[in-house]
C-alpha positions as CSV (number, residue, x, y, z in Angstrom):
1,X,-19.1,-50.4,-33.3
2,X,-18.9,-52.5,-30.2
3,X,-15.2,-51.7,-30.0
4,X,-16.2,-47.9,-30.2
5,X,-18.6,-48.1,-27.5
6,X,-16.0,-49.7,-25.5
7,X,-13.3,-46.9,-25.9
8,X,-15.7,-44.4,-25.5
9,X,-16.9,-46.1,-22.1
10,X,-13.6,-46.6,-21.2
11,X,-13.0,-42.6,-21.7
12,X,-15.6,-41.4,-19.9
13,X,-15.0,-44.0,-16.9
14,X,-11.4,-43.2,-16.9
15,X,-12.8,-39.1,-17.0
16,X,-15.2,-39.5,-14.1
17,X,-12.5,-41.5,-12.2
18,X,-10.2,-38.8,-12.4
19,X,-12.5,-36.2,-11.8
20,X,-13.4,-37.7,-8.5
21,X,-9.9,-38.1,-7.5
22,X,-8.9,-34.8,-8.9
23,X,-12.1,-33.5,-6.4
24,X,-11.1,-35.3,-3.3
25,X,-7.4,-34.3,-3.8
26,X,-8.7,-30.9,-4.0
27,X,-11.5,-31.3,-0.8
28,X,-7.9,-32.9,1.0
29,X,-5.5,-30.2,0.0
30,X,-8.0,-27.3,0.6
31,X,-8.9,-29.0,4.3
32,X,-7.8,-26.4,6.9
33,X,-8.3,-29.5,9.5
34,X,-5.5,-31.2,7.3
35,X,-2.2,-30.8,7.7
36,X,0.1,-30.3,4.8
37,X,3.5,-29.7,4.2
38,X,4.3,-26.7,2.0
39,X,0.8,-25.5,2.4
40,X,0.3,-22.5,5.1
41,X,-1.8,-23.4,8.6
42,X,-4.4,-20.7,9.5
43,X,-3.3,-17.8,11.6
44,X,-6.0,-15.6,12.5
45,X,-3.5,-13.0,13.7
46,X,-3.5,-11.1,10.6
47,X,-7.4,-10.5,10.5
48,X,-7.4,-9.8,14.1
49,X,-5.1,-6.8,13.6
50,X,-6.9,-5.4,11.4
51,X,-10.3,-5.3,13.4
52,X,-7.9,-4.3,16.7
53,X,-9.1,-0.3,16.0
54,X,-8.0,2.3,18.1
55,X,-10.1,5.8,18.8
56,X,-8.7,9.0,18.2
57,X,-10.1,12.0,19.7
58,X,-10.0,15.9,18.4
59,X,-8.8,18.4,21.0
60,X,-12.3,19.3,22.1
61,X,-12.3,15.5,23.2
62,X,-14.6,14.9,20.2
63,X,-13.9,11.0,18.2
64,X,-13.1,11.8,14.7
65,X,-12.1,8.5,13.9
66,X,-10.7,4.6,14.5
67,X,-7.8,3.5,13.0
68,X,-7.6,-0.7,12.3
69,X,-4.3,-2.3,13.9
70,X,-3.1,-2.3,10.1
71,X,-2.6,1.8,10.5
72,X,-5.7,2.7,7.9
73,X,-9.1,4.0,9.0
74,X,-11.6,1.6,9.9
75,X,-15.4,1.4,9.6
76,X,-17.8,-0.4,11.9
77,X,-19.7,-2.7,10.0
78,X,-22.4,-1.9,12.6
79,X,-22.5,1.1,11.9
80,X,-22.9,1.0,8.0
81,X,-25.9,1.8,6.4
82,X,-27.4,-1.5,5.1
83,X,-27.4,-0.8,1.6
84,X,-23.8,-0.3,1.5
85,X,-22.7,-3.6,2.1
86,X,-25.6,-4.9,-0.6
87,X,-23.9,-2.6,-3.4
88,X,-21.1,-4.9,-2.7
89,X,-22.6,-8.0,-2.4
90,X,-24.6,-7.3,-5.4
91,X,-21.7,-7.3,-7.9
92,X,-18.9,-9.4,-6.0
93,X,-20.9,-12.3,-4.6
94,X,-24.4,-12.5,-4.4
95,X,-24.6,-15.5,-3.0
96,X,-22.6,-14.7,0.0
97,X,-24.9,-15.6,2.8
98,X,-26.0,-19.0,0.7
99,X,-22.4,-20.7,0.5
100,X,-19.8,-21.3,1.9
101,X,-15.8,-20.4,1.5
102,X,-16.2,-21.6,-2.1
103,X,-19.4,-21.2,-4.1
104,X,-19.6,-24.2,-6.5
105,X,-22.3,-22.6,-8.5
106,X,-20.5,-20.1,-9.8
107,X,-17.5,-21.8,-10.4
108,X,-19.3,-24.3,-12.7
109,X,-21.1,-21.4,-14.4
110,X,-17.8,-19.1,-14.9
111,X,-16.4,-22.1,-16.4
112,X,-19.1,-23.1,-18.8
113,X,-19.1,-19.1,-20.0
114,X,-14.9,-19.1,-20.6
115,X,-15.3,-22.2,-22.5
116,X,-18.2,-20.9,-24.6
117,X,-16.3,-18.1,-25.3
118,X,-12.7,-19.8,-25.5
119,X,-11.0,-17.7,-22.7
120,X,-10.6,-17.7,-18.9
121,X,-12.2,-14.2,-17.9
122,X,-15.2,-15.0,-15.1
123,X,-14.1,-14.7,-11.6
124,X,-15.7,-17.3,-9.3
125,X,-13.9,-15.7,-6.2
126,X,-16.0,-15.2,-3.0
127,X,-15.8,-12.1,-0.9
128,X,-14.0,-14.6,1.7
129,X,-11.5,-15.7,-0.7
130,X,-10.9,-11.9,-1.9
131,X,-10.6,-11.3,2.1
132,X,-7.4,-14.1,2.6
133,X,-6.2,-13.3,-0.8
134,X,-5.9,-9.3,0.0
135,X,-4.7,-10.4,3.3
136,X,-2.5,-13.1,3.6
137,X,-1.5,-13.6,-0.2
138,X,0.3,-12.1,-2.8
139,X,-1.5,-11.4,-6.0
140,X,0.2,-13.8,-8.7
141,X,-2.2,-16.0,-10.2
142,X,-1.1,-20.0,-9.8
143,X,-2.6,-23.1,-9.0
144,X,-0.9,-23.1,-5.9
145,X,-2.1,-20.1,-4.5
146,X,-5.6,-20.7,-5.2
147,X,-5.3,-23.8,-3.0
148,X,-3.7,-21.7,-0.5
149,X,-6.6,-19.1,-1.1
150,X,-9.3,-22.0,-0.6
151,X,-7.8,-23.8,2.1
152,X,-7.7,-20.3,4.3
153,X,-10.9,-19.4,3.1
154,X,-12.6,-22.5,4.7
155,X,-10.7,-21.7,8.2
156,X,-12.1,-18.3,8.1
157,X,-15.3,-19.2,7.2
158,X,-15.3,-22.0,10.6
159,X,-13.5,-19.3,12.7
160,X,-16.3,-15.8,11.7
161,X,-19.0,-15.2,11.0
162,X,-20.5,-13.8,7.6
163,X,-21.2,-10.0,9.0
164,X,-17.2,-10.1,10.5
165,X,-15.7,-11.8,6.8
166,X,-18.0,-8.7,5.3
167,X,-16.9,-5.8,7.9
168,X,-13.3,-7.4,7.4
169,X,-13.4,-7.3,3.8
170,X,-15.0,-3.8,3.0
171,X,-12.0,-2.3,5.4
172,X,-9.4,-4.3,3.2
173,X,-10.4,-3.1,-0.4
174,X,-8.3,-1.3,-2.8
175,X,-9.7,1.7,-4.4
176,X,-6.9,3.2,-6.3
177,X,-4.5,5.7,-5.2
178,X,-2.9,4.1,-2.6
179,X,-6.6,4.4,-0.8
180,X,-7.1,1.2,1.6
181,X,-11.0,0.2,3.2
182,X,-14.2,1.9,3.1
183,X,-13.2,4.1,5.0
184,X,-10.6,6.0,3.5
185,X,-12.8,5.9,0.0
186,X,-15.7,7.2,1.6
187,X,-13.9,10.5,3.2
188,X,-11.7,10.2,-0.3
189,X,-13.9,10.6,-2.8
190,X,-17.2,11.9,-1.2
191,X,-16.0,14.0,2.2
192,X,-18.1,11.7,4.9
193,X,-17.5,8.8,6.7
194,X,-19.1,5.5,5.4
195,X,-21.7,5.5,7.5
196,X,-22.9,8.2,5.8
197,X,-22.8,7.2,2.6
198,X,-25.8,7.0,0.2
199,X,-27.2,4.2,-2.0
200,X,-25.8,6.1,-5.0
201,X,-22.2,6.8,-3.5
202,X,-22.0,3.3,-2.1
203,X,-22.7,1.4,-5.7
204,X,-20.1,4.2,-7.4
205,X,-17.3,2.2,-4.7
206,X,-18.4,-0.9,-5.5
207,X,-17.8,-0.4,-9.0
208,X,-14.2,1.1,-8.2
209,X,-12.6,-2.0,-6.9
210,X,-13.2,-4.5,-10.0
211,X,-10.6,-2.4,-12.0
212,X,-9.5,0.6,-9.6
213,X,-7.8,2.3,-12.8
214,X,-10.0,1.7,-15.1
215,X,-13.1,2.6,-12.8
216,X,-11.5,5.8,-10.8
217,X,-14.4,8.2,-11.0
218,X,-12.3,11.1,-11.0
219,X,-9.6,10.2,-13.8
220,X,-12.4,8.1,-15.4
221,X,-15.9,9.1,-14.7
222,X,-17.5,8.2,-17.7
223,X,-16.5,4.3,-16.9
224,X,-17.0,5.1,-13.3
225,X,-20.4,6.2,-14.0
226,X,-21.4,3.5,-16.2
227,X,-20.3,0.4,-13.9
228,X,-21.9,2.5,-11.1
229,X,-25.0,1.9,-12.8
230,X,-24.7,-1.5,-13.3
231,X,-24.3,-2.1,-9.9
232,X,-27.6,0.1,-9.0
233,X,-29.3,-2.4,-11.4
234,X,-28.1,-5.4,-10.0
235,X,-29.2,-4.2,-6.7
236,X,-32.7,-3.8,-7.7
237,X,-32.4,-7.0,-9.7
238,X,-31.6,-9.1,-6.2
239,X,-34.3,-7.0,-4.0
240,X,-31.8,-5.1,-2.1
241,X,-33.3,-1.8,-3.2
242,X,-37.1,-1.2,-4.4
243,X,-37.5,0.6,-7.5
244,X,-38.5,4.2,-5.8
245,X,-34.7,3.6,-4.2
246,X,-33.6,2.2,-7.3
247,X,-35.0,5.7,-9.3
248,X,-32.8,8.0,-6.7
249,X,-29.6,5.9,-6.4
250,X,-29.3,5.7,-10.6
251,X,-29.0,9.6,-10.1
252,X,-25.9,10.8,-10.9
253,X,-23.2,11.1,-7.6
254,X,-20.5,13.9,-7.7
255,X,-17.6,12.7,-6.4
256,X,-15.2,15.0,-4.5
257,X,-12.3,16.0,-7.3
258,X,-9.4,16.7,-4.5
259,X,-6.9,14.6,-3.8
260,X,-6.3,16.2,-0.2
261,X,-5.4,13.6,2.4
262,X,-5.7,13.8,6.2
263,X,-5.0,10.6,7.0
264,X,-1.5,11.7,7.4
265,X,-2.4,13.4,10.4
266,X,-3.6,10.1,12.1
267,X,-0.7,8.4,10.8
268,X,1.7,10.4,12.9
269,X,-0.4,9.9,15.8
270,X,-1.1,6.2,15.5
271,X,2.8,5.9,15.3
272,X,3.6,7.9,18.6
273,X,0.5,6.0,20.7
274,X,0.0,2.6,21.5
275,X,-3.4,3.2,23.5
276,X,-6.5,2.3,22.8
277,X,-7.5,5.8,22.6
278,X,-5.7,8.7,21.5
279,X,-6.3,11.5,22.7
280,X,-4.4,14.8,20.1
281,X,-4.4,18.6,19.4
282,X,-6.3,18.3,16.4
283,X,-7.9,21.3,15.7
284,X,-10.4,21.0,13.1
285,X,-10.2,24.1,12.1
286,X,-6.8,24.7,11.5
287,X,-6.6,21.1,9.2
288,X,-9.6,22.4,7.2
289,X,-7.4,25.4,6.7
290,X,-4.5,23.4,5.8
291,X,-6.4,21.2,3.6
292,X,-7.7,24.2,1.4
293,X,-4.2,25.9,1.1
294,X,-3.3,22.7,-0.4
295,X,-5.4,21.4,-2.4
296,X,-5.3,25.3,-3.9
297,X,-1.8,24.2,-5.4
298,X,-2.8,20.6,-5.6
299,X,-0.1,19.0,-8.1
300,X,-0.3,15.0,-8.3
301,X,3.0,15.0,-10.4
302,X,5.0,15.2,-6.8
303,X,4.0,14.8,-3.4
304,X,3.5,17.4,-1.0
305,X,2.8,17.7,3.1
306,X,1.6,20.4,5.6
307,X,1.9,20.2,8.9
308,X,1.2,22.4,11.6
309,X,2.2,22.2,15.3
310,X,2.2,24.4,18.5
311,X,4.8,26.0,20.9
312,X,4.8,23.1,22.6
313,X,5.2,20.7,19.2
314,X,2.1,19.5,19.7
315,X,1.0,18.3,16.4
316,X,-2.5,20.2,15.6
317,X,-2.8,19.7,11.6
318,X,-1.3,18.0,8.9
319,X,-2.2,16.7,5.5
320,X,-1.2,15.6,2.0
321,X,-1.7,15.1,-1.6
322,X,-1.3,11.1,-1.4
323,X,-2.9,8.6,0.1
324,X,0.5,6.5,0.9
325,X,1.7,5.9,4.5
326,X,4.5,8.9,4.5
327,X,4.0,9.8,8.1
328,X,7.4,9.7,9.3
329,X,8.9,9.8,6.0
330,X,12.5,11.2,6.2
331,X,14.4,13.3,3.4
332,X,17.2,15.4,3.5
333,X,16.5,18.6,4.8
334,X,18.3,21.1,2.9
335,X,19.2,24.7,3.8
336,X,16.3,24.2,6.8
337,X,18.6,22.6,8.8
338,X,20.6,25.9,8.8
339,X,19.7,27.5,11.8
340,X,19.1,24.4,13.8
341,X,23.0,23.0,13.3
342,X,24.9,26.3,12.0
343,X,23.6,29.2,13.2
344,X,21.6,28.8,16.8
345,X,24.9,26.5,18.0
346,X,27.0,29.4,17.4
347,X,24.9,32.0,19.0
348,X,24.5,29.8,21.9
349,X,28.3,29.3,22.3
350,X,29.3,33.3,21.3
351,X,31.0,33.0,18.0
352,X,28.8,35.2,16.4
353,X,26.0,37.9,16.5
354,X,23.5,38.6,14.1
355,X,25.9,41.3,12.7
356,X,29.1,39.4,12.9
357,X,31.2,39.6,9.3
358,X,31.0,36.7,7.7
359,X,33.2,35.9,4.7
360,X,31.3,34.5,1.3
361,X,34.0,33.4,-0.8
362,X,34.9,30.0,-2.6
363,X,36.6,28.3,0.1
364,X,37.7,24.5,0.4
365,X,37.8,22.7,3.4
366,X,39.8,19.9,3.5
367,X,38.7,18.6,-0.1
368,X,35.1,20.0,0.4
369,X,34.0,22.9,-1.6
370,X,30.5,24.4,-1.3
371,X,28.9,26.4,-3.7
372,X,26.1,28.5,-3.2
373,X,22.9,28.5,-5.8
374,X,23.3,30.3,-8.3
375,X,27.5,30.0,-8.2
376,X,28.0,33.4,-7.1
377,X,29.5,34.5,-4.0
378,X,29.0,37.9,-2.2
379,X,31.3,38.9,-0.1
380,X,31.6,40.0,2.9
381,X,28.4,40.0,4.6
382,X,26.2,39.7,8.0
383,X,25.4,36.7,9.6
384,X,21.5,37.7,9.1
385,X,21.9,38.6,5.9
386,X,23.8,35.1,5.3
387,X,20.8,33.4,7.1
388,X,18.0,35.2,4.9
389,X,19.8,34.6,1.5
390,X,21.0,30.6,2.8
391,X,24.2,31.0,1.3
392,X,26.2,28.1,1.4
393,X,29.9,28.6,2.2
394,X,29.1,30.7,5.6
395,X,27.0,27.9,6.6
396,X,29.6,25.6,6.6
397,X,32.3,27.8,8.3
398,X,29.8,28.1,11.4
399,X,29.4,24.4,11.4
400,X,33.1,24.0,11.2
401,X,33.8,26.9,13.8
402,X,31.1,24.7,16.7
403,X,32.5,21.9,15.8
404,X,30.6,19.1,14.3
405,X,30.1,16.9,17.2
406,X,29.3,19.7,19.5
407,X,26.4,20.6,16.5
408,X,25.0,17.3,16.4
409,X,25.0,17.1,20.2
410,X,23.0,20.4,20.2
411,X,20.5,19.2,17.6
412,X,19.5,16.3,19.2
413,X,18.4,17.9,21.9
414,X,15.7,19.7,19.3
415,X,14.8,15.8,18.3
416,X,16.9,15.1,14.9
417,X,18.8,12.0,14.7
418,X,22.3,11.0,13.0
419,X,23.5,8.2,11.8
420,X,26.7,7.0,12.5
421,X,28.1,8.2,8.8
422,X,27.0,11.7,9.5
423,X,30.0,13.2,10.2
424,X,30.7,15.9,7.4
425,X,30.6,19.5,7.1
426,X,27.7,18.6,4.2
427,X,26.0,18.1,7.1
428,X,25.5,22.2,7.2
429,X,23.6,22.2,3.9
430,X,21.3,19.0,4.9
431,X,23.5,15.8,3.7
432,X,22.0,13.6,5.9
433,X,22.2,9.6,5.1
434,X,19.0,9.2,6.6
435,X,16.6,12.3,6.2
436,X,14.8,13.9,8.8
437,X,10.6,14.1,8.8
438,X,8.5,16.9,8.4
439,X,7.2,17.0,12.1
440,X,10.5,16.7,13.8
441,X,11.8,19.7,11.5
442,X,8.5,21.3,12.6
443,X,9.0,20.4,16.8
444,X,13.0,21.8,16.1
445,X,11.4,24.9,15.3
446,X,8.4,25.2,17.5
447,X,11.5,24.7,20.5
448,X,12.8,28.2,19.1
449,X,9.7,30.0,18.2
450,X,8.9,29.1,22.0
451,X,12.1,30.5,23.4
452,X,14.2,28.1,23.3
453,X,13.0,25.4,25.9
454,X,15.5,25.2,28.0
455,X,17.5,23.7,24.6
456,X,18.7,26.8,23.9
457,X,19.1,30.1,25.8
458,X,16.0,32.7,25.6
459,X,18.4,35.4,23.9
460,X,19.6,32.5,21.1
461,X,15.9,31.5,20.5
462,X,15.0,35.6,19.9
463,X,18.3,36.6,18.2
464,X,17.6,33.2,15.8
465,X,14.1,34.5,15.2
466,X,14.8,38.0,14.5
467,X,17.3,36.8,11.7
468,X,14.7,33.9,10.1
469,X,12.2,37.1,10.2
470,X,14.6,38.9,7.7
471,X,14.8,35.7,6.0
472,X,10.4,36.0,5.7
473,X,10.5,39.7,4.8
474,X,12.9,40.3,2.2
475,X,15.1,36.9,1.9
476,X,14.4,32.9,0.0
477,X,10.7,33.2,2.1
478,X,10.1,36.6,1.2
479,X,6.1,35.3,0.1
480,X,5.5,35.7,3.7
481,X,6.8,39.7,4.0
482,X,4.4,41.4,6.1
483,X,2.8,38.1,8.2
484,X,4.7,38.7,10.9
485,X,6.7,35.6,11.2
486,X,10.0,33.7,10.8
487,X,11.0,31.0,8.0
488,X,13.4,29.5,6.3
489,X,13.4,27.3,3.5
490,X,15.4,24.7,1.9
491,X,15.7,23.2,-2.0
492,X,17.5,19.3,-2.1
493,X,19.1,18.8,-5.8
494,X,21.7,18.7,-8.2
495,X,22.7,20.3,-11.2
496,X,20.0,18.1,-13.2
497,X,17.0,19.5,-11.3
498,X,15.3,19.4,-7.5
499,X,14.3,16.2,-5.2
500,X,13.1,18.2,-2.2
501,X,11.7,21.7,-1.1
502,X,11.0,22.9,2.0
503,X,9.2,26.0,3.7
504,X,9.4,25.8,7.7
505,X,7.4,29.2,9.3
506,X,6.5,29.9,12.6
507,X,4.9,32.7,14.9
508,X,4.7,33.0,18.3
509,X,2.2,30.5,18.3
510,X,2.1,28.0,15.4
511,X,5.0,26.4,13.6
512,X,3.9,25.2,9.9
513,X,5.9,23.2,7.7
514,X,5.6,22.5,3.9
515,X,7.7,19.7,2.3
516,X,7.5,19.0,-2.0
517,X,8.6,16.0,-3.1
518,X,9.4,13.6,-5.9
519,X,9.2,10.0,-4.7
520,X,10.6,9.2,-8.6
521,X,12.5,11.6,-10.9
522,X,12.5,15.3,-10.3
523,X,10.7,18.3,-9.1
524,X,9.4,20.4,-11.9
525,X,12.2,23.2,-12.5
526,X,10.3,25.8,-11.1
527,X,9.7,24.6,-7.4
528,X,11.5,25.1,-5.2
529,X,11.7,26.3,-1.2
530,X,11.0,29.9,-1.5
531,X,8.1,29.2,-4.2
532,X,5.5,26.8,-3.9
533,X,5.9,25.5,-0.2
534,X,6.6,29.6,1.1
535,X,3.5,30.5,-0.7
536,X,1.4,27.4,0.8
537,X,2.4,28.3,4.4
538,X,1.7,32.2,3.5
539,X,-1.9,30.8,2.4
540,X,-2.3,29.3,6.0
541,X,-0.8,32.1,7.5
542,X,-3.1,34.6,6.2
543,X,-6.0,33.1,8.5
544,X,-7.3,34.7,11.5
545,X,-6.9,31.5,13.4
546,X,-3.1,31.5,13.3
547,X,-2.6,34.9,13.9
548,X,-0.3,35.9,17.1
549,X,1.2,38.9,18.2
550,X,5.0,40.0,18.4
551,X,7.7,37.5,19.0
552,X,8.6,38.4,22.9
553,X,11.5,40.2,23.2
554,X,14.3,39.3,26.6
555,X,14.8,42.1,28.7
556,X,18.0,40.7,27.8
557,X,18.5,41.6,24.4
558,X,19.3,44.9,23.6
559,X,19.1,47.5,20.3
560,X,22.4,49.3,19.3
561,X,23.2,51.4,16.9
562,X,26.6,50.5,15.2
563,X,28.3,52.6,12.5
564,X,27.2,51.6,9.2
565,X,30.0,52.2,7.2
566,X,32.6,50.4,9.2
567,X,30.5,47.6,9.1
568,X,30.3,47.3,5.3
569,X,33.6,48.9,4.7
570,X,36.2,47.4,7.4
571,X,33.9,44.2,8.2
572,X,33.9,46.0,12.2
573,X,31.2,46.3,14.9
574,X,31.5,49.2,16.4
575,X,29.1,51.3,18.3
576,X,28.0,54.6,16.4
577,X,29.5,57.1,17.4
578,X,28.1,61.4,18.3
579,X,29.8,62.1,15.2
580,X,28.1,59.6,12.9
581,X,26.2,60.4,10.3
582,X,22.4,59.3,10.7
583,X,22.1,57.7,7.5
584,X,25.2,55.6,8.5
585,X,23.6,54.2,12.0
586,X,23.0,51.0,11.8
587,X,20.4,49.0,14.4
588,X,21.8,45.8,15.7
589,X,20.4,43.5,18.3
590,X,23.0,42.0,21.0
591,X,22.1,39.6,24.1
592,X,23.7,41.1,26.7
593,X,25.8,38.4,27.6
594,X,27.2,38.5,23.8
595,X,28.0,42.4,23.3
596,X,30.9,42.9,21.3
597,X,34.1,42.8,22.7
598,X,32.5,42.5,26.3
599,X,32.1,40.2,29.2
600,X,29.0,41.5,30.7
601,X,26.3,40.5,33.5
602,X,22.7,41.1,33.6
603,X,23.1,44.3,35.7
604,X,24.4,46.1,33.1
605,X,23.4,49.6,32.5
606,X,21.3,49.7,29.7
607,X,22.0,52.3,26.7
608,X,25.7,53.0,27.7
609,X,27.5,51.4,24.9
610,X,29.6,54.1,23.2
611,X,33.3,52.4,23.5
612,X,32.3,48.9,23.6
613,X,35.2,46.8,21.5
614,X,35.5,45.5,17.8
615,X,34.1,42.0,17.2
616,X,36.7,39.9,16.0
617,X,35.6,38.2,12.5
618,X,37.1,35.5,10.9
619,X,37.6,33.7,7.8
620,X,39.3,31.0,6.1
């Protein structure tokens, strides 16, 4: 028995022993003071980012937000009602104002419950050790990185205070779909700011972030619902409500069931300002409108983007149907590139007019065959006409005809960039090795809806837009007949299905562009340019407040009637003649600099244009 006693003693010295040196190695290791190699020193950079918030103004000067140095939203924990942080507190860490970086109590009590019921599920975290682990960690559970997570935790905790840990922590959180900080959940889900938010709305977040899938109170509101009210309760419970609060906040919330985001919109501008305030064109009324249109085809099996900006490419709106950073995001552009690096390059430099032949007919340049969607080629046919029905192989001839260097040269000056691969005639159809974004698609436009910009002549910019308005009325954008404006769109794919599609329209004062998406796989089959994004921008279009009158003709360009028949017939431009038949006439707009077969100046006398000369067409 003595023997027994003596193991046993032996045991539980040898246990206590180890325990205190297993505690001090941990106190040593976790020391912030103490330095360590292999274990990280404190930077407080990271934290101090994210509280660097900049304000972004409206354009009636009005604040409509502050964006964190990390690029998301950002709530002033000031400015928070003082129940919303409790709804927190109430089911993450009670405690929090009792303890330190580490709360011993619960450690010791979530490990007595795992070992009464055999498993390791109790979180003992603190809302400072959730803080450094969202922030400076990566989310793989080992011992190492929860000595990393403790040893940061006690720097933070000597560096801030408990009300900056909490206003750092609540702008840090994951809510599920790619939605970062209070912030962002708070316009997300219930259409305010945080600020605003209620006792009720505040306890349905706090449930989201234990299991943001399994909590999302739109794909899940029956779990939502239910850990909502558990955190109600435990509010009560600690006295951070009274029961005639407690009565209100168990009421059900009603969480907003769009997944519309504007945060786009202060991504761009974010990206394009370093100042502490940034001042924009938002007009709020022109994003709500954009906002509806989408969310009216809201789809979260791709991603979609609307932007809007003015003649001057001032962006004014823009939103999404994801909550990931994709301002900025480049893809391939497809047919939209068309009249940017095809068609306005050759009006500028004279090789065509809108009713120059062109030649639609499998053709192969140099190894490089085009086809046009569905394989069917027409013919001989206008240049406008070519525009309006994007076909392929006339596309490419113009490119090759300017010269791709010349075309590249021509469209940076409209603000796309090339990489140094980008040297093909694919380039004519969008086969771009780096993309370009929605915006700058949208400010290349904007330059020709606002006549040209000193980037293009006046009678290129009109001549351009009088063909994309063919293209609106009866062509791939034909949703938009009888708006009044021009558009062209654009569908990126292969034979197995779509990646991209694209509307781009614009009147004489707004330019609006519309970009689907599939990050992963495909597009469904039946999306593509001239169906869901042309009949988005016609749903923005169709408001009052984007309404503008007639594109502004040049007293330079002028209205000829040619002869019908020799156009379709003979592939000639040739001024109608007395003797030709009314049905056969044929209205053509020319800049007067660009008449057929002529040389002329600005003097010219207008209407006198019986004899003027064939235009020459070509082919290959």
């Amino acid at each position: 028995m003595n023997v027994i006693r003596k193991i046993l003693r032996t045991i539980v010295a040898a246990a206590i022993i180890s325990g205190i040196v297993l505690f001090c190695t941990a106190i040593i290791l976790t020391d912030p003071d103490v330095k360590i190699d292999g274990l990280p020193e404190f930077d407080a950079a990271p934290l101090e980012r994210i509280a660097e918030t900049r304000e972004i103004y409206d354009a009636d000067g009005t604040i409509v937000c502050k964006i964190g140095g990390n690029g998301r939203l950002y709530a002033d924990y000031s400015e928070l009602d003082q129940k919303t942080p409790y709804a927190f507190l109430s089911i993450e860490d009670s405690r929090f104002y009792e303890h330190g970086a580490v709360d011993f109590r619960r450690i010791i009590k979530a490990a007595a419950t795992d070992i009464a019921v055999g498993s390791a599920k109790e979180g003992a975290s603190t809302i400072t050790q959730q803080l450094v682990k969202n922030t400076y960690l990566s989310p793989k559970k080992t011992i190492m990185r929860k000595i990393k997570e403790i040893r940061l935790a006690r720097a933070v905790e000597k560096t801030l205070n408990k009300n900056e840990i909490l206003g750092l922590y609540l702008n840090s959180l994951y809510f599920g779909n790619n939605i970062y900080g209070i912030e962002t959940a708070a316009r997300r889900y219930f259409g305010k700011t945080a600020s605003e938010l209620s006792v009720g709305e505040s306890a349905l977040l706090a449930a989201i972030i234990n299991n943001p899938g399994k909590y999302d109170p739109i794909s899940h509101p029956e779990a939502a619902e239910s850990r909502r009210k558990l955190v109600v309760r435990r509010m009560r419970e600690l006295g951070y409500i009274d029961d005639a609060e407690y009565e209100n906040a168990v009421l059900p919330v009603c969480p907003v069931s769009t997944r519309i985001n504007c945060n786009v919109f202060y991504g761009y501008v974010e990206k394009e300002s370093n100042a502490d305030r940034i001042y924009t064109s938002l007009d709020r009324n022109i994003q709500s409108i954009a906002e509806a249109a989408l969310s009216g085809f809201e789809n979260s099996e791709f991603v979609t983007k609307v932007v809007v900006v003015d003649r001057d490419g001032k962006l004014i709106a823009a939103a999404s149907n994801t909550f990931s950073d994709i301002a900025g995001l480049k893809r391939s552009p497809g047919s939209t590139i068309k009249p940017l690096i095809c068609y306005a390059p050759a009006l500028e430099n004279k090789l065509i007019t809108p009713v120059t032949p062109l030649l639609d007919a499998q053709t192969d340049f140099d190894g490089y065959a085009p086809k046009n969607y569905p394989n069917k080629f027409h013919g001989w046919i206008t240049a406008d006409k070519a525009l309006s029905l994007s076909l392929n192989v006339p596309a490419v001839k113009l490119l090759d005809m300017n010269g791709i260097d010349k075309a590249k040269t021509f469209c940076r000056r409209l603000g796309l960039d090339f990489s140094d691969s980008d040297n093909g005639l694919a380039l004519a159809l969008g086969g771009m090795t780096d993309g370009v974004d929605l915006l700058t698609l949208c400010r290349a436009y904007s330059a020709i809806s606002a006549g040209g910009k000193n980037i293009m002549s006046k009678e290129t910019a009109y001549l351009l837009t009088s063909m994309l308005q063919k293209c609106a009325e009866n062509g791939t954008a034909k949703a938009l007949g009888g708006l009044g404006v021009a558009a062209k769109t654009g569908t990126v794919g292969s034979s197995v299905g779509n990646t991209d599609a694209y509307c781009i329209a614009y009147n004489d004062k707004y330019t609006v562009g519309v970009w689907c998406g599939a990050t992963e796989g495909l597009l469904p089959s039946e999306i593509t340019g001239g169906e869901l994004p042309t009949r988005i921008c016609a749903e923005i279009f169709k408001h009052s407040a984007l309404k503008s009158g007639a594109f502004r003709k040049p007293n330079t360009v002028v209205t000829v009637e040619i002869d019908g028949v020799e156009l379709e017939k003979n592939h000639r431009v040739v001024a109608a003649s007395s003797s030709t038949m009314p049905k056969d006439r044929v209205q053509a707009e020319f800049s007067i600099y660009n008449m057929p077969g002529r040389n002329v100046g600005e003097d010219l006398s207008f209407g006198k244009y019986e004899n003027f000369d064939v235009v020459d067409s070509f082919t290959y």
